[in-house]
C-alpha positions in Angstrom: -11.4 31.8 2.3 -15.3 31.9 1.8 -17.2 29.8 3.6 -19.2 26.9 1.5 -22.9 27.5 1.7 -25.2 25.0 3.3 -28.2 23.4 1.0 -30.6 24.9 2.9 -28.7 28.4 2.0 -27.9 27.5 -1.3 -32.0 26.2 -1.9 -33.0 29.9 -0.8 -33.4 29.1 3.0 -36.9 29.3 4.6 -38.5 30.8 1.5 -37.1 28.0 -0.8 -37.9 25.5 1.3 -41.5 26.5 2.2 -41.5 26.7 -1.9 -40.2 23.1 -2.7 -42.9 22.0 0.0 -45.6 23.5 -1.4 -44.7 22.9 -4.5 -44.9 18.6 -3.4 -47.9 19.1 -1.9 -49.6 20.8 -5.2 -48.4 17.9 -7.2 -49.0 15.2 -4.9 -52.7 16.3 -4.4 -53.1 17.0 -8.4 -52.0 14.2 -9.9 -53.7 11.2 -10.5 -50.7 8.7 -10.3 -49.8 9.7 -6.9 -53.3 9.7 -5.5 -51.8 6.4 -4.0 -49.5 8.5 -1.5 -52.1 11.7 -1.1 -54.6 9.1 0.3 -51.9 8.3 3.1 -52.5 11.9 4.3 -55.3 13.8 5.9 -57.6 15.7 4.3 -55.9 18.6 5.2 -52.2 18.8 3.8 -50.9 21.8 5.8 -50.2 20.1 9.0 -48.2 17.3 6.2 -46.5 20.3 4.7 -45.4 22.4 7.7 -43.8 19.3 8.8 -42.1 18.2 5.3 -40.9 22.2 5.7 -39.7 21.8 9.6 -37.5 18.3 8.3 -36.4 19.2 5.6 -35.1 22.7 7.2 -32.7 20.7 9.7 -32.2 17.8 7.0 -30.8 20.6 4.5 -28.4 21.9 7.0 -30.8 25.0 8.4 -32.3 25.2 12.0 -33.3 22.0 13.7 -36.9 22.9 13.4 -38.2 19.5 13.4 -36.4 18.5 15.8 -36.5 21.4 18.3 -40.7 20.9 17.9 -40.9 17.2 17.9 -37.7 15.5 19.1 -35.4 13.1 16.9 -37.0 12.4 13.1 -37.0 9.1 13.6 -38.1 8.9 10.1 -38.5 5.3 9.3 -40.3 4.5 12.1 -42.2 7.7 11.9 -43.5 6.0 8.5 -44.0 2.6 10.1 -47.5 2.7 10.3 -48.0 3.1 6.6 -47.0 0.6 3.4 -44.2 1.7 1.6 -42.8 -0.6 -1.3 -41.2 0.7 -4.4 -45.1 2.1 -5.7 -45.4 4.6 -2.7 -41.4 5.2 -3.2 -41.7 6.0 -6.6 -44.8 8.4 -6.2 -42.9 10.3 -3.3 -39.7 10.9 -5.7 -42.0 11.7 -8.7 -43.7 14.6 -6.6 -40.1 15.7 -4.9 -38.8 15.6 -8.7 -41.4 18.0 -10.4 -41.0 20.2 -7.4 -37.2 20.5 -7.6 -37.7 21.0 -11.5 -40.4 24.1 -10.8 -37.0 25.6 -8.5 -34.8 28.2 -10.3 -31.8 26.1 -9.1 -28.0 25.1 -10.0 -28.8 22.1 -12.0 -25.7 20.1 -10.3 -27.1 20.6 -6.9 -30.8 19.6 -8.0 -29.3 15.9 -8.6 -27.4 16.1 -6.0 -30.3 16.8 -3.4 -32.2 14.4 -5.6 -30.3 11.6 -4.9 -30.1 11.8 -2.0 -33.7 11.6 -1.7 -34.0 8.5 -4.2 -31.5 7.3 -0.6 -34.0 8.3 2.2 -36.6 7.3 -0.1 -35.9 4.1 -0.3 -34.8 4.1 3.2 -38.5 4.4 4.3 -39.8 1.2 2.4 -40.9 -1.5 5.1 -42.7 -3.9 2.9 -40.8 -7.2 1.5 -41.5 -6.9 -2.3 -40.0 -8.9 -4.9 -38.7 -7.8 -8.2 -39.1 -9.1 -11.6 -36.0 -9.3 -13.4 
């Protein structure tokens, strides 16, 4: 019986996740809409990136990375400092989106690993909004 990949094999392990990184990263600093979430970041996105790569490594089923370097995620309060409502939610999935869509990937798996962003995404918002109707 063969064994089922993991995502982070079946995304291209270390190489495709360093890719879908970089790939944010480049769409997040060059587009205007999500200048929003890029000012939330330092100047210099690398540190941002190599992190986003370590996570998502261990979150993808790969080495624990992050976690190995910087203890548990703790991703929500990780964010704490910073505003997220559905704007900065939005912007975050918009750059994760186009970068999935540059990947030479099964398009099944794509939304899959996409919704489960649109989950942790929304996970992260810690500002009361309301919502017009």
């Amino acid at each position: 019986m063969a064994e089922i990949a993991t995502p982070y094999e079946r995304i291209g392990g270390e190489a495709g996740v360093r890719q879908l990184c970089k790939t944010f990263y480049e769409v997040m600093c060059e587009t205007p809409q999500t200048q929003h979430i890029r000012d939330y970041h330092p100047k210099d996105i690398s540190i941002s990136e190599e992190k986003l790569y370590l996570f998502l490594t261990g979150w993808l089923g790969g080495p624990s990375l992050y976690t190995d370097k910087y203890g548990h995620p703790r991703l929500r309060a990780r964010h704490l400092p910073f505003s997220i409502g559905i704007e900065e939610r939005d912007q975050w999935l918009y750059c994760m989106a186009q970068a999935l869509k540059s990947m030479d990937l099964d398009p099944l798996f794509s939304e899959q690993l996409m919704a489960s962003f649109v989950q942790t995404a929304d996970f992260m918002r810690n500002r009361p909004e309301t919502t017009e109707q």
